[in-house]
Every structure is written in C-alpha cells, then in structure tokens.
N, C-alpha and C positions, 0 to 999 in steps of 0.2 A: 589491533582490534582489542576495545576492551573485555576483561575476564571478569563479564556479569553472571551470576547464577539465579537465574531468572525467578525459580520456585512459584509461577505460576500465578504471578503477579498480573494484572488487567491493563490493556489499552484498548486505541478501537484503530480503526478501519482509515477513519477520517471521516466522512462526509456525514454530515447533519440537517436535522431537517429548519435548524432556527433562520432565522434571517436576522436579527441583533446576534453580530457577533460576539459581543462584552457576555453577554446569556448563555451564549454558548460556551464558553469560556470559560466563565463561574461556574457551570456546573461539571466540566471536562476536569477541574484543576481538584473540586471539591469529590470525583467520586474516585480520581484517578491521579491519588497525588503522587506515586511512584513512579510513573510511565504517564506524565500526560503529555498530548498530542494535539497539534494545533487543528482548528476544525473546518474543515471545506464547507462550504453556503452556499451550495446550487439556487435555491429559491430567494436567497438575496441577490443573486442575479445571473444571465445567461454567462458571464465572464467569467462565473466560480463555477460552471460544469468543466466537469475534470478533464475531457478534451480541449477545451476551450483557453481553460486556467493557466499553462503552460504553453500556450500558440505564440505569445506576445515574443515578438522580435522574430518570428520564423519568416524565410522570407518565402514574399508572395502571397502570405496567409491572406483573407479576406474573411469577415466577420458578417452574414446576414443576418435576419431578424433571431433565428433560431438555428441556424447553419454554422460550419466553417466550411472553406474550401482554399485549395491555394490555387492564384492565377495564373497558367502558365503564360501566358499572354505578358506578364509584366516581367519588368527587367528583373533577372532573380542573381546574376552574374554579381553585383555589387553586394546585396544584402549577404548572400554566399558567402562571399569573400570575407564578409567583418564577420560573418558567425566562426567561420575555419582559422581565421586568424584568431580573435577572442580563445578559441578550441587549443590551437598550438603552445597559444602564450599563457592559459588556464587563466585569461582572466573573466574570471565570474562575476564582474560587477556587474558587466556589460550584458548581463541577462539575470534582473534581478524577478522576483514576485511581486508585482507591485498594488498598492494596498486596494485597485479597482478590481484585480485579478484577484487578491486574495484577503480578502477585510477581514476572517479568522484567523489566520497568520501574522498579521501586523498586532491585531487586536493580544493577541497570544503573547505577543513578542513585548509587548508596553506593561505584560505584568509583571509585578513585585512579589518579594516575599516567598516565592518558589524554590523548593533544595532538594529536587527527586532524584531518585537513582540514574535515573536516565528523561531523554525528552524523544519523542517520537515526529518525526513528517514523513511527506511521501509526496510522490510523482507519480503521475502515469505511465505508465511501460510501450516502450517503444512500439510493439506489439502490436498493441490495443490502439494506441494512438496511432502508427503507418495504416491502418485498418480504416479507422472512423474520420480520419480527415481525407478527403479527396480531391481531386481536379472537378475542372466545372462539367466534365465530363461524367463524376461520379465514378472513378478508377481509382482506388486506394493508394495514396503516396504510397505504400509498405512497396508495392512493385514497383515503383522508378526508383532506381540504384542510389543516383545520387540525392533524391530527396529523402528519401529511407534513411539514409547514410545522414543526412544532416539532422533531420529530427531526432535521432538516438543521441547527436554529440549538443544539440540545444536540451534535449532531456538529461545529460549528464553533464552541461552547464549550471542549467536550472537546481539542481540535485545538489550541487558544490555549493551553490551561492545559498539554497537553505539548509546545508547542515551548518555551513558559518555562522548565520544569523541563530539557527537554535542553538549554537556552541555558547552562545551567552547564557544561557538558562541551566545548561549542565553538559560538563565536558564529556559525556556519554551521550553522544546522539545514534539514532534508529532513524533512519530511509527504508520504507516499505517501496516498491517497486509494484505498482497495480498492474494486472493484469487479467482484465476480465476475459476479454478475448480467448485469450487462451484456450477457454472453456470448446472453442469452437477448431482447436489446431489439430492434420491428421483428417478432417470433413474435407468432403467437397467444395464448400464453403471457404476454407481461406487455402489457398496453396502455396504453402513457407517452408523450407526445408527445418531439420531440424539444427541444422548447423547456424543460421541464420537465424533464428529466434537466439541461440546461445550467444553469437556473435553481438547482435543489439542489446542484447540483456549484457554481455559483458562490458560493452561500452559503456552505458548507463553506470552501471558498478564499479570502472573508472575511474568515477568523480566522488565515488561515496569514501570517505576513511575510516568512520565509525562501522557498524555495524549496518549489513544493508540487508533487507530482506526483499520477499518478491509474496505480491499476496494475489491467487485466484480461487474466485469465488463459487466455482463450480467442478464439475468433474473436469479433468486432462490429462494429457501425458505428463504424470510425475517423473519420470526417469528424465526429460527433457531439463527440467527448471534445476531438480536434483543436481546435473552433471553443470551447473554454475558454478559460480563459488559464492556463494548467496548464504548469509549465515542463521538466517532466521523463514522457512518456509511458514507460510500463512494460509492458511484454507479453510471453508466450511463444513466446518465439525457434524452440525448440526445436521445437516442433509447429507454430506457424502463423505461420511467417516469411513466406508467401507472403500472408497477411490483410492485413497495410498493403503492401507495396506496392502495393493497387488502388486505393494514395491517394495519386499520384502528388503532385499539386500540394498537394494538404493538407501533407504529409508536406516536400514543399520552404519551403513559409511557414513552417512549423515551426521547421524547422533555420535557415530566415533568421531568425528574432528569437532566434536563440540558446537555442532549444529543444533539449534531453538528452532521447534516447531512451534506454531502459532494456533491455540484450537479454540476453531474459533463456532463456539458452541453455543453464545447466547443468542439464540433468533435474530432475523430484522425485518422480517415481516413480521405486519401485525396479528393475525391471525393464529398464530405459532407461538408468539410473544405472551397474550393475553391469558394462557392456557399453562404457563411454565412457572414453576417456583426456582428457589434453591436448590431445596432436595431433587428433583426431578432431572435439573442439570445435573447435577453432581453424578447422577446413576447415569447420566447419557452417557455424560465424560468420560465415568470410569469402564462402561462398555465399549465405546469407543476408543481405548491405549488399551482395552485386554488386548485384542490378536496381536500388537506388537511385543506384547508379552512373552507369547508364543512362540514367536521368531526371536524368542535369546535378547531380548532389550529390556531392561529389569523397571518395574513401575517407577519405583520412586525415581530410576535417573529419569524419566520423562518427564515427571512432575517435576523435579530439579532446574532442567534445562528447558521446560518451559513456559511458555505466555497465557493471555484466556484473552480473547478478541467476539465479540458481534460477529456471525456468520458473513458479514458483508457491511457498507457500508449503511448508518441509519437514516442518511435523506430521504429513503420511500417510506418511511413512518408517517403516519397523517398526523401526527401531532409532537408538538415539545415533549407533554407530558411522557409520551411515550417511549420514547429517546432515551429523557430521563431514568424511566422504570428498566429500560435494558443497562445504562450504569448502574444501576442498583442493584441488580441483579448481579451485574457480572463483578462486582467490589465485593459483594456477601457470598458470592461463591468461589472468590478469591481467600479469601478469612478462611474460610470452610477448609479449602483446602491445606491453604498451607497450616491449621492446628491439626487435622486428623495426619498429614504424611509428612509435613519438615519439623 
C-alpha cells in the first residue's frame, strides 16, 4: 500500500453529468490535478449507468431499453465457467471496460502530460449491484448464492483490469468501491447478513493493490464497512456528518492504521450547491471533524490523512456548468485548507 499523506487534497465521486467525455476530462484534470479520476457518463448513455457499466461479460446478463436483468432461462453453466476460471488464473483481460461501457475512462486513459500524486477509479459494490440487478422475476441476484458469488469476483475482475489500465498515469492508484445501497442495510428492505456484505466487499478488495476505498452516500451501519480492510472510507459530509461519529472507537482504529476518511462535503444537489461558498464549507468541514476531536483523534491528523469529495456523485446536476462550480469549489477549499492547517 502506498504511504500517501493525503492533507486534504480534492477528487470526486465519479459520475458526471457531461455527455462529451474529452469535456469532462478537461475540466476533472484541470481542477483536480493531484487526484484526478476518470468520469462515468450516464447521460451519454444507458451503458455508462454504474449498474449497467460493469454487467458486460456477467453471464446471463440481458440489457433492455432501460433495464438489466439476468436470464436464468439461459445456459449460465459455460459463461460461469470462463468467469471462475479467468477468477483462479487472475486473468483480467478477459474482463476489460470497454470504451461503449465506459467512453470517460478510455477518453481519461488517451491523456498526456499528467504527473498527480495519485489517479483515482471505482466500481460499484457488490452490494449495490446483487441488489439492483435481478431475475426476470425481479428477485435480486444478491440472494442466489452462486450468482452473488459471481458478481463480487466479475466486480473484483473488473477492479484489477482498471487499476492496471490507470497504473499508466500514476503508480498510486485509488479504487473507490460504491455503495449506495448500503444506505438501505439492517431495513426490512434488503436482508444480508453482516458477515456477507464484508465477505463481498472483501472479495472486491481482492483485486484492488493500491489503495481501495468504499464510498456511501447516505446514512449506515459504519461499524460494518469499518471492520473491512478498506483504507479510505468515503461518505457525505454534507448531510450526515453526524452518522460516523456514533462510531466512536471504530472510526479511531481506523485512523490508527492509517486509514483516509473521504469528506465529502461539497454538495451535489443543486439546490445546496447554489447557496455554498468556500467559506461556508470550510465552517461545515471544520464542525464536522470537531466530535472526532472529542473522542481523542487530534485535528490536524484528520486533516493529514484526509480527502475532500462531492457529497455523492455529480450526474444529477442539471447542468455542466454546475458540475464545474462544485470542482471549483472543492479545489479553493482544498488551497484553503491546506494554508491555514499543513
């Protein structure tokens, strides 16, 4: 693992609202030249929705207008077999990104002149993903054993074959591990032990060598994701900064093996967005790390060992422009920070 000291340095999330990837791209490299991160493009097409993006080679999958589901009806016994085999042998060609699934990652990958500290991707989390894909039944893979089981080791295929590709841009790569769902774990609503989220998530983790984080974007059971070996937690600052601190001791083991929290504090809705300065961040942020204060974890190391992320991903923005203004934000309250505490 490398020994980055992050000091509060800016990436995002992933997802954008551009549809010209080259766009997105120039502006991701120019506000975010220490930590930039290739950019998902839902609205350039149904292939780049972050379910969807990572389907290619799952067997069984089937793609409708706006859907995925997988067929069980179809022979899954052969495709099975070359995914588990590919899985044994770690060979990751054989489950690449490909530039239809992912035209901001390709586009990312063709630039020049880049020399960041580090480079940033991400997956979506087994999680999330056993959840939102289903049978033609509408039954979430997450509860059939074996497709559960496959989808974690095609997400931690997928995983390997893009930190390789971004290892060209800088031999410090970051794998965020999405998990929105999550938000939803412990409800009536999804029923997964917790053993079995850790289990998926550590398979995913796996495949990662650099540094892998795990990002959700709402309230959860932090003691769950915590007890990973996950070295960068990511979550929205902005609305539920009070959610981890009910993890007092979690959140201090954490920070002792040199675990990077991600705070992720710049808006991504618009409404929130239009209304925030610098300053205004800055005073959220720093109210936000007080109570871990409190619990014996000294400011400056969190400011040390930490990131500054977008509350969530920005493709629900209704505009580029807007997108832009949350880099911009989040790059001057980057500057910010590190003159007044590093």
């Amino acid at each position: 693992m490398p020994d980055i000291e992050f000091g509060c340095l800016p990436t995002i999330i992933g997802s954008m609202p551009f549809t010209d990837p080259a766009e997105a791209c120039k502006h991701i490299t120019h506000y975010l030249k220490d930590i930039p991160a290739w950019p998902q493009l839902p609205r350039r097409s149904f292939l780049e929705n972050m379910y969807v993006q990572y389907s290619e080679g799952f067997p069984g999958v089937v793609l409708g207008q706006n859907n995925i589901h997988v067929d069980h009806n179809a022979d899954l016994d052969a495709p099975l077999e070359r995914l588990y085999t590919a899985y044994l042998e770690n060979d990751i060609d054989k489950y690449p990104l490909s530039p239809d699934y992912a035209a901001g990652l390709h586009s990312f990958l063709g630039l020049s002149n880049l020399a960041p500290l580090a480079v940033k991707g991400q997956v979506t989390g087994p999680v999330s993903w056993g959840l939102t894909v289903t049978d033609k039944d509408r039954r979430a893979i997450l509860y059939d054993d074996t497709l559960s089981d496959a989808a974690a080791k095609l997400l931690r295929l997928k995983a390997a074959w893009q930190e390789k590709a971004l290892s060209q841009i800088s031999p410090n790569t970051i794998i965020f591990v999405d998990e929105p769902y999550m938000a939803s774990f412990g409800s009536a609503v999804v029923s997964i032990s917790r053993e079995k989220v850790i289990s998926l998530l550590e398979e995913v983790f796996g495949g990662i060598s650099g540094l892998k984080g795990v990002h959700c974007c709402a309230n959860t059971d932090w003691s769950v994701l915590l007890a990973t070996s996950v070295d960068i937690l990511s979550f929205d600052t902005y609305d539920y900064a009070q959610s981890l601190t009910l993890y007092p001791d979690e959140v201090k083991a954490f920070i002792d093996r040199q675990g990077t929290i991600a705070w992720g504090i710049v808006p991504s809705d618009e409404t929130s967005l239009v209304k925030e300065t610098v300053a205004s961040l800055q005073e959220r942020l720093e109210e936000a790390i007080a109570p871990f204060t409190r619990q014996g974890i000294p400011f400056q190391l969190l400011i040390k060992q930490g990131l500054i992320t977008p509350s969530c991903g920005l493709a629900s923005l209704s505009s580029n422009e807007a997108a832009v203004r949350a880099l911009e934000l989040l790059a001057e309250l980057s500057v910010n920070l590190r003159k007044r505490y590093l």
